[in-house]
C-alpha positions as CSV (number, residue, x, y, z in Angstrom):
1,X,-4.3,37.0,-6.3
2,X,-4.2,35.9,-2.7
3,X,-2.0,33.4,-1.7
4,X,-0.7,31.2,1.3
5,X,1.3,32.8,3.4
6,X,4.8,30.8,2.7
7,X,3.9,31.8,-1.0
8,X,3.4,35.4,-0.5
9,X,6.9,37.3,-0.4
10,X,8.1,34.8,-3.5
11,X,4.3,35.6,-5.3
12,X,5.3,39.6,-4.5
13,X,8.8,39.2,-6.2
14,X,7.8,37.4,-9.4
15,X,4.8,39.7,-10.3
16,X,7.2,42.8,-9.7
17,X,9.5,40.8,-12.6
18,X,6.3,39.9,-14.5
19,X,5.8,43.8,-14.6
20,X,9.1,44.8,-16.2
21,X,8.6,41.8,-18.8
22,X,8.0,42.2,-22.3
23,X,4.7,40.4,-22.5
24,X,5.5,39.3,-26.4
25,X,9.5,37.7,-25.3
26,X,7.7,36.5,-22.2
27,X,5.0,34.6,-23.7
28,X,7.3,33.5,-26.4
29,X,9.7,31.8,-23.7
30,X,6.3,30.1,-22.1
31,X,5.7,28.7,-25.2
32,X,8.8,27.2,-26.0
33,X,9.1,25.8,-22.4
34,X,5.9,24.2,-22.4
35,X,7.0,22.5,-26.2
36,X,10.2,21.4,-24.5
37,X,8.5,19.8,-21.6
38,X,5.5,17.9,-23.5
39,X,8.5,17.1,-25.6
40,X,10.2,15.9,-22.7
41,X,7.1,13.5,-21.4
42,X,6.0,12.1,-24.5
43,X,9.8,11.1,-24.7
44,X,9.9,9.7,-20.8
45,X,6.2,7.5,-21.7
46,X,8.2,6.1,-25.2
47,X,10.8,5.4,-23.2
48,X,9.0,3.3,-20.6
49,X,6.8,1.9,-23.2
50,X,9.9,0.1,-24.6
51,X,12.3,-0.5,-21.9
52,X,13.5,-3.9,-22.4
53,X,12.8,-4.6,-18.3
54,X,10.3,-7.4,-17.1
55,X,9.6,-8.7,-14.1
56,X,11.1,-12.2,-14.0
57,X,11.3,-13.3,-9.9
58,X,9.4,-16.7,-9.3
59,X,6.9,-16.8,-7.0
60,X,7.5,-18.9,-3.8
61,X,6.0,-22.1,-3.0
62,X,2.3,-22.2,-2.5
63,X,1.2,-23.7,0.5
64,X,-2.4,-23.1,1.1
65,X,-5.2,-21.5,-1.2
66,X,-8.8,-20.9,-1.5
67,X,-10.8,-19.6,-4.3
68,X,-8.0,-16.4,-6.0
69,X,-6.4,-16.1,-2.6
70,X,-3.2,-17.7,-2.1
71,X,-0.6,-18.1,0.9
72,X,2.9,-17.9,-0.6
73,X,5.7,-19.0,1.7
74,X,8.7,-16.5,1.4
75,X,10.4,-18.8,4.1
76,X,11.1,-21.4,1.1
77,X,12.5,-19.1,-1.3
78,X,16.4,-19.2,-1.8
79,X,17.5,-15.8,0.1
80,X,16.0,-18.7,3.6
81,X,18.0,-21.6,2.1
82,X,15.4,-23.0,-0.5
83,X,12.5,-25.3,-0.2
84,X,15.2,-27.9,0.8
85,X,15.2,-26.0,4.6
86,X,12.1,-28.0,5.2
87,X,12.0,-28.2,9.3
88,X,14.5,-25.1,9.7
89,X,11.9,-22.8,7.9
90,X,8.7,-24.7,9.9
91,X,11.0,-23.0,12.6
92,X,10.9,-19.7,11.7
93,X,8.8,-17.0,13.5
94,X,6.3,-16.9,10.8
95,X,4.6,-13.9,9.3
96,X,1.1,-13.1,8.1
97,X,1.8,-10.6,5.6
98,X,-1.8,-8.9,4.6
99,X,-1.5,-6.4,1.4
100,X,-3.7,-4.2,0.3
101,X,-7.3,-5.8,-1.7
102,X,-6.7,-3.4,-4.5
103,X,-3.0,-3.2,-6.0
104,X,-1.2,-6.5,-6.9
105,X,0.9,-8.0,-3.6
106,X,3.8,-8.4,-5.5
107,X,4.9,-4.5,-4.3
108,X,6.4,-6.0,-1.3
109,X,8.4,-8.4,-3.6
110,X,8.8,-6.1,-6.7
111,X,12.2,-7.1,-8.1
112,X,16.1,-8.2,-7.0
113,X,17.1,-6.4,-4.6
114,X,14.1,-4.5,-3.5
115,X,12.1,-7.2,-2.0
116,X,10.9,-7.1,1.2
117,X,10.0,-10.1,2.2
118,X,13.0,-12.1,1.0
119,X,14.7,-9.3,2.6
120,X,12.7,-10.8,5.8
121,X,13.4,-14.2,4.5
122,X,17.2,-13.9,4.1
123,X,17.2,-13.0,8.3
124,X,15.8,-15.7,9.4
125,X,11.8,-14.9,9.3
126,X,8.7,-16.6,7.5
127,X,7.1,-14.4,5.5
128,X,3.3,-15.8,4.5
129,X,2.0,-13.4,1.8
130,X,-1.7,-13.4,1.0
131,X,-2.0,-13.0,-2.4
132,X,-5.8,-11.6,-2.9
133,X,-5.5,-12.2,-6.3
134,X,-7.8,-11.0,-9.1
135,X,-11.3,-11.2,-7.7
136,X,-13.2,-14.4,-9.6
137,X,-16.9,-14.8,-10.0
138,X,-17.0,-16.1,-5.9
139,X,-14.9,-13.2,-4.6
140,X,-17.1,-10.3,-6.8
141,X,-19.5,-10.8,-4.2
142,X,-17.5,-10.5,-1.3
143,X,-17.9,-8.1,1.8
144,X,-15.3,-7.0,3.7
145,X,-16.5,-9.9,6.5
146,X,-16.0,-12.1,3.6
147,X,-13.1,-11.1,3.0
148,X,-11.7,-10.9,6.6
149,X,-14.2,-13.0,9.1
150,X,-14.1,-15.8,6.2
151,X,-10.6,-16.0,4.3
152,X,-8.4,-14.3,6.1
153,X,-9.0,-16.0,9.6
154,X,-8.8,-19.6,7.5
155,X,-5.6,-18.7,6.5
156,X,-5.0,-18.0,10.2
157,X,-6.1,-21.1,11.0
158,X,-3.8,-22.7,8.4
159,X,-0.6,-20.9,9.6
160,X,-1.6,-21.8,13.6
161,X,-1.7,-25.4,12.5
162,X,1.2,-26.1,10.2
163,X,3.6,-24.1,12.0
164,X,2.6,-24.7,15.9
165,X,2.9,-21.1,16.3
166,X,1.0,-17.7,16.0
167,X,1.9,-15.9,13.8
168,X,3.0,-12.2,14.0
169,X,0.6,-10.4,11.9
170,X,1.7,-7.3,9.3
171,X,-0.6,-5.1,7.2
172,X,0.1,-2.5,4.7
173,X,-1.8,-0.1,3.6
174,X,-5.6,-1.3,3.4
175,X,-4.1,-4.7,4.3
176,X,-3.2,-2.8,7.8
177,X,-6.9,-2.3,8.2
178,X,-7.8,-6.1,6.9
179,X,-5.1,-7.5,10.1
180,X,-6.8,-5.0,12.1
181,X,-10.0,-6.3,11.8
182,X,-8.4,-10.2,11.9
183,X,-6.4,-8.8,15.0
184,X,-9.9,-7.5,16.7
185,X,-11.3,-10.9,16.2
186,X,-8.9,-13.7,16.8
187,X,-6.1,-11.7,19.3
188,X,-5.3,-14.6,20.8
189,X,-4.1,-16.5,17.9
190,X,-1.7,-13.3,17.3
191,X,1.9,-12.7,18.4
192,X,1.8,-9.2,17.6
193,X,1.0,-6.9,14.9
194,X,2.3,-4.5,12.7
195,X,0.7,-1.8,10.7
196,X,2.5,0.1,7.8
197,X,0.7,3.1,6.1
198,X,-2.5,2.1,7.8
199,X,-5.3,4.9,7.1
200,X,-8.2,5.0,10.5
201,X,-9.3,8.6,10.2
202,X,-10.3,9.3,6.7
203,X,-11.4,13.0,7.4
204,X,-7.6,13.4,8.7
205,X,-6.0,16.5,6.9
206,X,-8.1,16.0,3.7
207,X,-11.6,15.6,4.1
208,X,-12.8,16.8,1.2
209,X,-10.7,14.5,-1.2
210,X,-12.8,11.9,0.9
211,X,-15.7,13.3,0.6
212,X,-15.4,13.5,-3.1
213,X,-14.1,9.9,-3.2
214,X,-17.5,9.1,-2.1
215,X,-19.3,11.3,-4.4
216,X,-18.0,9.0,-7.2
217,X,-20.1,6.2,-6.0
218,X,-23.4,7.0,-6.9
219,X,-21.7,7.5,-10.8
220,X,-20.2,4.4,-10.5
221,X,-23.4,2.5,-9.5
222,X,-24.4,1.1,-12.9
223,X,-20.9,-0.1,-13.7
224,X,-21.0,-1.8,-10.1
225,X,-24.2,-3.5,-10.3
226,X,-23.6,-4.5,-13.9
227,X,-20.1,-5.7,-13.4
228,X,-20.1,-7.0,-9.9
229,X,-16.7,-4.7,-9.3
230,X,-15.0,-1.3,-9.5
231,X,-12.9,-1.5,-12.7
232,X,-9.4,-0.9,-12.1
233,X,-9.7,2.5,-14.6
234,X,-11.8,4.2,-12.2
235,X,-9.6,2.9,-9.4
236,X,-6.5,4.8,-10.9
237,X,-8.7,7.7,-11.4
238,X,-9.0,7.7,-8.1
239,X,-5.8,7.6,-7.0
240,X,-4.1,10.5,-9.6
241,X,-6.9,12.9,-8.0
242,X,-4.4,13.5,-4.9
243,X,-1.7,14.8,-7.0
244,X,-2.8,15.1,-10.7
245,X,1.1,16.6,-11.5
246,X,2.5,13.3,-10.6
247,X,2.3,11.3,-13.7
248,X,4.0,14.3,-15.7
249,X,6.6,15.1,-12.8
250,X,7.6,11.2,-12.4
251,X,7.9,10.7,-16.6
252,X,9.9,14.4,-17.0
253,X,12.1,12.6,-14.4
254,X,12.4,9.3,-16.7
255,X,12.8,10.8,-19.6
256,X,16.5,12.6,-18.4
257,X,18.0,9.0,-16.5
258,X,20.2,6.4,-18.2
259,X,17.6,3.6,-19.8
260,X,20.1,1.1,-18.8
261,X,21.1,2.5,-15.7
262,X,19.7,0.6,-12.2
263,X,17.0,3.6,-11.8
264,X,15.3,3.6,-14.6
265,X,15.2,0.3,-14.1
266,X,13.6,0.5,-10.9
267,X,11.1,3.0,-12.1
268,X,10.0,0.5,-14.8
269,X,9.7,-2.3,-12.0
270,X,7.5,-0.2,-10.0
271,X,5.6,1.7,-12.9
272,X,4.8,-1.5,-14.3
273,X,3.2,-2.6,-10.7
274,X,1.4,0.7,-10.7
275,X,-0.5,-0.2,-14.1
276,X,-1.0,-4.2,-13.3
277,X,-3.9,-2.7,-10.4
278,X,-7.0,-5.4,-9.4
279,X,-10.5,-4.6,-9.6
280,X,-12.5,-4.2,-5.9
281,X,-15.1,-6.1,-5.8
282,X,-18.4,-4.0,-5.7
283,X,-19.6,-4.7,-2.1
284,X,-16.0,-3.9,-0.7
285,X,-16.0,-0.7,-3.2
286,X,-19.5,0.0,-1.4
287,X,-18.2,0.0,2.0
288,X,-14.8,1.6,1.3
289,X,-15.6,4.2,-0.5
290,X,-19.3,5.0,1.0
291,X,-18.4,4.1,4.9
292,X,-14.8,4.8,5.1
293,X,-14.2,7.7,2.7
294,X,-17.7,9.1,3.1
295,X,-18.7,8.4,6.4
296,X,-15.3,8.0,8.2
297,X,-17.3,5.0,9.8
298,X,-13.7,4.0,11.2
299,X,-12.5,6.3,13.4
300,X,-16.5,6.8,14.7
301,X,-16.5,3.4,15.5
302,X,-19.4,2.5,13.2
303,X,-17.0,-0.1,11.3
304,X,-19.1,-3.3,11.4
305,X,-17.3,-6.9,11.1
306,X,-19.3,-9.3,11.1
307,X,-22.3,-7.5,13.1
308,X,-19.8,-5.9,15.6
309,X,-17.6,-2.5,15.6
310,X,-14.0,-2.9,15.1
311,X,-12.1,-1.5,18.0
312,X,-9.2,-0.7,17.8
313,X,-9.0,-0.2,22.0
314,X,-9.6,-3.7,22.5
315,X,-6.6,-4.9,20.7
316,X,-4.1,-5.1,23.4
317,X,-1.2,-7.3,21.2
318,X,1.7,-5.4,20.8
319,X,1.4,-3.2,18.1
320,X,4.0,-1.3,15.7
321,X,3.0,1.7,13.5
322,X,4.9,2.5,10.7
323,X,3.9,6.4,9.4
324,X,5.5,7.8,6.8
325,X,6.3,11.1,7.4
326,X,5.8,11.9,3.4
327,X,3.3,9.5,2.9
328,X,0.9,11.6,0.7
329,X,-2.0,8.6,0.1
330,X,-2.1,7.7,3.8
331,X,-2.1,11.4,5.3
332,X,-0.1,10.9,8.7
333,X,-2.7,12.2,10.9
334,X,-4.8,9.2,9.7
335,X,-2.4,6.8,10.4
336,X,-1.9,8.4,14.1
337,X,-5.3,8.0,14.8
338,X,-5.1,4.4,15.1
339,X,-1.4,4.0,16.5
340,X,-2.9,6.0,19.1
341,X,-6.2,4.1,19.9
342,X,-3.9,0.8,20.2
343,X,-3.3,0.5,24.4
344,X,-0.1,-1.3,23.3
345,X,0.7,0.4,20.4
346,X,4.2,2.3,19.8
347,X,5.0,4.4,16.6
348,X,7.9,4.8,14.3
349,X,7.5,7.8,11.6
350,X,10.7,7.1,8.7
351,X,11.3,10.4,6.3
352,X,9.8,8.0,3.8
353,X,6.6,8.3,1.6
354,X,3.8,5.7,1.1
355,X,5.5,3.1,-1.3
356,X,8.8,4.6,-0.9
357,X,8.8,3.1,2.5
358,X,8.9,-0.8,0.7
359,X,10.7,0.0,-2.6
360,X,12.5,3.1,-2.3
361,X,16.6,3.3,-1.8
362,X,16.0,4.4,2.0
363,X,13.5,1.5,3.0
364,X,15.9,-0.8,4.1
365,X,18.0,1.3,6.6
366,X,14.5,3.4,7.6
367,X,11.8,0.9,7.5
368,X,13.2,-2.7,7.2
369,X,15.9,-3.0,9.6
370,X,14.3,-1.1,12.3
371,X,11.1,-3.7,11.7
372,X,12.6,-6.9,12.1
373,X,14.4,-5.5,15.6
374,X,11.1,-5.5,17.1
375,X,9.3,-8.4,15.1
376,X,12.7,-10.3,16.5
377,X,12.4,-8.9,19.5
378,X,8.4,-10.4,19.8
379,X,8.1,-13.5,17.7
380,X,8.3,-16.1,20.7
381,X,8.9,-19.5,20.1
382,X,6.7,-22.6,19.3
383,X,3.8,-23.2,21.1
């Protein structure tokens, strides 16, 4: 068989031992190891099935909403001194904290002590989460200028107004692209902005995953038209194709910790967010998957907002770019694409992978802290 070239001296070694092998004992031990691992797995899904965990954090104070889309206010929450603060949280540099349309927002708040933006909050920051929500019979026929042109930039509005500031502006994953494209139209209502895990380049390192992404499109048409959204089943589909070993790897994992030790715990919290996804409305699943993936209308400029291109080289703000170095949704040359089209952009690249960078047990000291010195360092005062 050929093989890559890191592979070949270990590939030469284990067929010269395949070669001495009984092939009866040999195919005997396979046997028993592949029981022993299914074994293993359907152990690790029981096991998550009926751990006792559940998320129970409240959600913060609401403070401005329109259709399924929310504004929570982290700078109210108890980590900032409580909704009792009243003028010293007004105060705070706020934060317009964009997630992605597609998974639930709640990642950057997923349990005690792993929550980033009461992480934020406890330091003296605002933290304004926009909570897409679940999209509801108005939103299923959103664009992506609906989406960004319409509700995003009244939220904007809304934040400019009540706090007498402007507000520094971060974006995670598709969320990055979504402040982007708020960024590229209303600048000057912007502090600064920050994008973590931001794709640009969709042909970056795997072009043919996006290419195939794509290809699902014309298969999901029917469900699309008929259902005004891309189901969240499809969605996950999706997402296993770049690493179809993961679910077993991650539950072989589960199965061997301590179901009452802080780990497993954690994996519930998160696994639990993996499976509560939100369906993409069709017109944003049209343009996503058929312009981004398939077209890599990004990074050729042939991203329309609103009628006009979304370029990137116009956004002169000050701009962070967080790029995981492990990230393997987000490939990093994707992400560098962008940093590097900013003309104020700079670019910080934490041993961390895609949601590993906000939950995992190196986010703080890798992502978190080095993130507020430089929001600190740019959130001026009121206007």
């Amino acid at each position: 068989m050929p093989w890559k070239g890191e592979l070949a001296d270990r590939a030469e070694s284990l067929r010269q031992k395949l070669g001495a092998a009984d092939p009866e004992v040999f195919s005997a031990a396979v046997e028993r190891e592949v029981m022993q691992r299914m074994t293993l797995l359907a152990q690790g899904i029981e096991a998550y099935r009926h751990h006792p965990y559940r998320r129970v954090l409240p959600d913060p104070p609401v403070i401005w909403q329109e259709g399924d889309t929310r504004l929570l206010d982290y700078g109210a929450c108890p980590e900032a001194g409580g909704a009792e603060a009243g003028p010293a949280v007004q105060s705070a540099a706020p934060l317009l904290v964009v997630p992605s349309l597609i998974n639930r927002a709640y990642v950057l708040d997923l349990m005690e002590g792993r929550s980033f933006l009461r992480w934020l909050a406890a330091r003296g920051l605002r933290p304004l989460l926009v909570d897409w929500g679940r999209p509801g019979a108005q939103e299923r026929a959103f664009t992506l200028t609906d989406y960004i042109a319409g509700r995003l930039e009244r939220a904007l509005d809304f934040v400019v107004e009540e706090s007498g500031r402007r507000p520094l502006a971060i974006g995670y994953c598709m969320g990055g692209l979504l402040a982007l494209g708020l960024a590229a139209r209303r600048q000057e209502d912007l502090e600064a902005l920050v994008l973590l895990a931001t794709p640009w380049d969709f042909h970056a390192d795997n072009a043919p995953h996006s290419r195939l992404a794509a290809a699902c499109l014309p298969l999901a048409a029917p469900l699309l038209e008929v259902m005004g959204e891309m189901p969240v089943d499809l969605i996950q589909a999706l997402f296993a194709s770049l690493d179809p070993h993961l679910v077993v790897r991650k539950f072989l994992s589960f199965a061997r910790l301590d179901p009452a030790s802080s780990k497993a715990e954690a994996f519930v919290a998160l696994e639990d967010w993996l499976n509560d996804g939100v369906a993409l409305a069709a017109p944003v699943a049209r343009e996503c998957l058929g312009r981004w993936y398939g077209d890599n209308s990004a990074a050729r400029g042939q991203w329309l907002l609103a009628g006009r291109p979304v370029d990137p080289t116009a956004v002169t703000l000050p701009a962070l770019s967080v790029i995981p170095a492990q990230d393997r949704i987000v490939p990093p040359a994707s992400a560098l694409a962008l940093a590097n089209a900013l003309p104020a952009g700079e670019t910080v690249t934490p041993t961390v992978g895609h949601i590993g960078m906000m939950v995992g047990g190196r986010a703080e000291a890798s992502v978190w802290q080095p993130l507020q010195e430089w929001i600190l360092a740019r959130a001026a005062g009121p206007n």
